[in-house]
Every structure is written in C-alpha cells, then in structure tokens.
N, C-alpha and C positions, 0 to 999 in steps of 0.2 A: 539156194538152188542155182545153178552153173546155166549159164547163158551161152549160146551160140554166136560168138563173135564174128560170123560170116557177116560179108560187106556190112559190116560197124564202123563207122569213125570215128576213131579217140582224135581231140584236138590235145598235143601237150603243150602245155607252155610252158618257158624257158629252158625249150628243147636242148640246148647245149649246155645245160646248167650240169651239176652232178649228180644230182635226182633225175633231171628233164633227160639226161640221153642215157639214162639207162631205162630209163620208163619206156623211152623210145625203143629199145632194142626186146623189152620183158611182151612189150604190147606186140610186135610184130609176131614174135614167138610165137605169142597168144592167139595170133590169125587175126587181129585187128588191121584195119586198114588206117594207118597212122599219118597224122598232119604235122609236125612236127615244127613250130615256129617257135621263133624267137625275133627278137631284135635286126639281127644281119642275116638272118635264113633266107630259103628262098618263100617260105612262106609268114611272112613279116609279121610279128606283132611286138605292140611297145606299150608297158604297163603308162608309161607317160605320153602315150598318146590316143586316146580314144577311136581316133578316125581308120584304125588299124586294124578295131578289134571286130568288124562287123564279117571281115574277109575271111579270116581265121577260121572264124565260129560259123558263119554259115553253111551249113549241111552236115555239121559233125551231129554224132549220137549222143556224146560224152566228152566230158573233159578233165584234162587233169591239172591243175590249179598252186602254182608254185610262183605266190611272190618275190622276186627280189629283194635280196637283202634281208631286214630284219620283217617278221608278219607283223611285230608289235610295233614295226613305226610306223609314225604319226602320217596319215594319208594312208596306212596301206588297207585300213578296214573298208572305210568310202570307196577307195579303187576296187575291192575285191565285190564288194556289195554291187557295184556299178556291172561290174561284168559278169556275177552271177545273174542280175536282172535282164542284163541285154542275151544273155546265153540262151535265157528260156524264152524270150520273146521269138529268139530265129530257132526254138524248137530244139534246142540242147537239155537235153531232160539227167542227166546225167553229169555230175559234178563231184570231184576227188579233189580236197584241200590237204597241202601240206602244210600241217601247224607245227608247232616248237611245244615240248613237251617242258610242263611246268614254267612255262612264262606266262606269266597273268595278262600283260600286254598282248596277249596272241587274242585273248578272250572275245572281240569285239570282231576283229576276222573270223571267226569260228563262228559268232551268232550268224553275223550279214549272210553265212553261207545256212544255215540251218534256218533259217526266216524265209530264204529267199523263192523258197515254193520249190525248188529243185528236190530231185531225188540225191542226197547228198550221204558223204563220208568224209569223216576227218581223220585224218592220221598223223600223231602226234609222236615224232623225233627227237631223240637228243643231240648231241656232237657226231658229225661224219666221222669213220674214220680217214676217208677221201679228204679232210682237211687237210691233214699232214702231205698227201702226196701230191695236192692238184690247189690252184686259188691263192689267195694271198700268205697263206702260212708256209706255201712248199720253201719260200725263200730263207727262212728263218730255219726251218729244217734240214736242208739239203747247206747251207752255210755251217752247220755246224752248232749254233747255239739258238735255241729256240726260247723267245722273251713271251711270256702272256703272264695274264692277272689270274690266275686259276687257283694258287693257293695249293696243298696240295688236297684239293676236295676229290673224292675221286667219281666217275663218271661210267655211265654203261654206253661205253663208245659201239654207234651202228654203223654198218656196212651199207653204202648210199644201195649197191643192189640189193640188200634184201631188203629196204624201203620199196623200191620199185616195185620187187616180186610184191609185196604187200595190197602196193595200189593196184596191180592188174589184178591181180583176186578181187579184192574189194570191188573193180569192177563188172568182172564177169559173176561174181555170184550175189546174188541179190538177198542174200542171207545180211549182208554189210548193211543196205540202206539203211541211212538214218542213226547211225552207228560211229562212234569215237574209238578208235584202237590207239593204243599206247604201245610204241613197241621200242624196244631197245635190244643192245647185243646181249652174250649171255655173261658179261660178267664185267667187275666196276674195275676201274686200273684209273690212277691218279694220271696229271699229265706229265709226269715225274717216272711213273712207270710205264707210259707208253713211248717216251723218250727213251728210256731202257730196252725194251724191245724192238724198235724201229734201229739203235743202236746194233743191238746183236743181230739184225737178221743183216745191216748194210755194213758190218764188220768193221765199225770205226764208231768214237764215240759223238754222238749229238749231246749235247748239254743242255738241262731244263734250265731255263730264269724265271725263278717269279719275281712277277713286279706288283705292285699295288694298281689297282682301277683307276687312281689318280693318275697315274705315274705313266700308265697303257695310254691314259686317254691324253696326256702331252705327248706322246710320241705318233698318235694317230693324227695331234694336228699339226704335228711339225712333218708327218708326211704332207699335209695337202689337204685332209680330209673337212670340210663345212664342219664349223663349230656345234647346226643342231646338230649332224650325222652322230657325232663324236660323242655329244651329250647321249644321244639315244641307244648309241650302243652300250657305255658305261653305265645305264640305268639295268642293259638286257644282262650286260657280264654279270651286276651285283646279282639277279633275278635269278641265271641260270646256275651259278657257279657259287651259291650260299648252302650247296649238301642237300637242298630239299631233293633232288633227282637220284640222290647217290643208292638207288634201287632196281633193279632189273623187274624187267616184266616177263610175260609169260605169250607176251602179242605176236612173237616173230612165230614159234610154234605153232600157236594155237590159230594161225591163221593158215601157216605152210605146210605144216605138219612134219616140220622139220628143224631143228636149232637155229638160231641166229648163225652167220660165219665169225668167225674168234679173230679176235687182233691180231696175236700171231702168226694167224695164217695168211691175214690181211698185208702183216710188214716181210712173211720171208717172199712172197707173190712180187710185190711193188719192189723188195729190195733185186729182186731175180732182174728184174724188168730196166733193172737202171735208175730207178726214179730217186735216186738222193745219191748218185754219183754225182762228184763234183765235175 
C-alpha cells in the first residue's frame, strides 16, 4: 500500500555517498522532506561518533541506513544496532538498511536491524556500477589499466540509482515492511567485460589486471590502508567474488515495474559526460 509522503522526513545517511545522494534526489522526487547528513554536511552525522546521531534523527519519520565502507566489518553490526535502537527511542519508526548481497559477514547488521523493533527493510546489492566512474577505483579506470582481484567471475553489475529508486518504494509502500529484496542489474558481465565496454563507449582502450587477493591486499597496504582494514576487505573480496552472486534477480522489476538500467547505457552516459577522459 503507497503512503502519502506529505511532511515525512526521510533522515539519509551518508548523504554524499553513491547510494546517499541519489536516495537524496529519488526521495525529494517522492515529496519527502529530506535531511540529508553526512560527515562534512550541513546536517552532521559521524558513524564514529555517537554525539551526532541524536540531531540527525530527531523528528525524522524514517531513515535510510548506509554504513560506511564494508557492512560486514568488524564494529559495523554494534554501530548499526546502536542507532537502530536510539532511532526508535526519538520515534523513527521507519528504517531502510543497505546490505551487500551474498556476504555472510553482512548477516549480523541485517539481524541488529530486524531485532531492533523498527518497521524495517533490507536491500541487498551487488557491485555499483558507479564504482568504475566515482570513489577509489575511478583512478585505476580513467589511468588506463584497471588492477582488482576479481578473476574473471562474472557479476550482475547495479546502477547506484536504481538502488535508490528501490529504497524510496520500500519506503513509501508498506507492502516492503519486514521484507529483504535482492536486487541486481539485468545481466552478468565479468570485470573483464565491463572493462570492454567502458573501453568502447570512452573510445580508447582501458585494460583489465587481475591480481590475486593476496597480491590486492599488499598493494592496499602499501597505499596506506591499517592492516585490520586490509585484512577485512580480502576476507569480503574472497566472499563476494567466489561466483556464488554470478546470478540476476528479478528485484529491480518486481519492485519498479521496470528493468534494471544496463551497463552500457551506464558507460556510453558516463563516457558522454567526461568521466574517464584523461
């Protein structure tokens, strides 16, 4: 059943993330009255800092729920659990978690939130395709040769907005409560083959590297990156990127009533726009 978003307030958090500020743009659409925080926003909130989160969350109706970084690291279940619990205390009745589809480590953020007394939804993602053109990988992209541990498994690469479009359904129709959507694009392409088509639409060639998880994870600490970090992510790549995902779902549809958007229309869009011009 379709709910009347007249003066509702969606809280999102990590409003400038690639999820967060298209959630931000799908929810205004929607007639929500949007709070839009982050870290450096004008409306502040810091998953590392609690004292943040009581400002955020006070007087919104719902929220939408994107941890930083990996969901399956270590601290982010306790933190998500924390602020599902203070959410409903100041009367946020309404909670939208973004999980990572097929990561077992995701499992214990997804309870905290289904426990937590809230009217909840989880929505469960694969690989952006917004990876390749926005965030740490655009560098590796737009240089020309792109290094990851991916093998060539292949993947139902999603489009971060029709994630968004996802979550403002979920929460304007109360048909979602309580409910776990799976959704991905509409079709699997290796990172091999999406290197191919980000090629042809920026009309120069980008080149795949694979490397082994070992091999990712010395060049993640010879950037800079803390040892656990490093450790945590090479536990997610083996997780994500062992084939168990290499299936599409039927979620993007069945919830929009419309296909997934397709990669290639994702790279000739991004290549128009500039986005892996040297």
């Amino acid at each position: 059943m379709t709910e009347n978003t007249r003066n509702k307030t969606l809280l999102v958090t990590g409003a400038s993330g690639k999820t967060g500020r298209r959630v931000v743009e799908a929810a205004q659409a929607a007639g929500f009255d949007v709070r839009a925080a982050s870290r450096g926003g004008a409306v502040r909130f810091d998953w590392a800092d609690s004292a943040t989160w009581d400002e955020a969350l006070r007087g919104a109706d719902a929220a939408y729920v994107a941890y930083p970084g990996d969901i399956g690291a270590p601290g982010a279940a306790e933190s998500i659990g924390a602020l599902a619990g203070r959410a409903l205390e100041l009367g946020v009745r309404r909670l939208v978690l973004l999980s990572a589809r097929g990561e077992a480590q995701a499992e214990p953020a997804e309870r905290a939130v289904r426990e937590s007394g809230a009217e909840w939804t989880v929505v469960r993602a694969d690989w952006f395709m917004q990876n390749f053109s926005e965030g740490l990988l655009l560098e590796g992209v737009r240089g020309g040769e792109f290094v990851f541990p991916a093998g060539e498994v292949p993947v139902p690469f999603i489009d971060a907005r029709d994630i968004a479009d996802v979550v403002v359904k979920a929460l304007t129709d109360s048909s979602y409560v309580g409910r776990t959507l799976e959704i991905t694009g509409a079709r699997l392409l290796s990172f091999r083959d999406a290197m191919a088509e980000i090629s042809a639409a920026a009309g120069r060639e980008i080149r795949y590297v694979p490397v082994s998880v070992k091999e990712y994870g010395a060049m993640l600490t010879d950037f800079g990156l803390p040892a656990e970090e490093v450790a945590s992510l090479q536990e997610v790549f083996e997780a994500l990127l062992d084939g168990s995902n290499a299936q599409t779902t039927a979620g993007v549809e069945q919830v929009l009533g419309r296909a997934p958007r397709d990669f290639t229309d994702f790279a000739r869009e991004h290549a128009a726009q500039g986005v892996w011009k040297v």
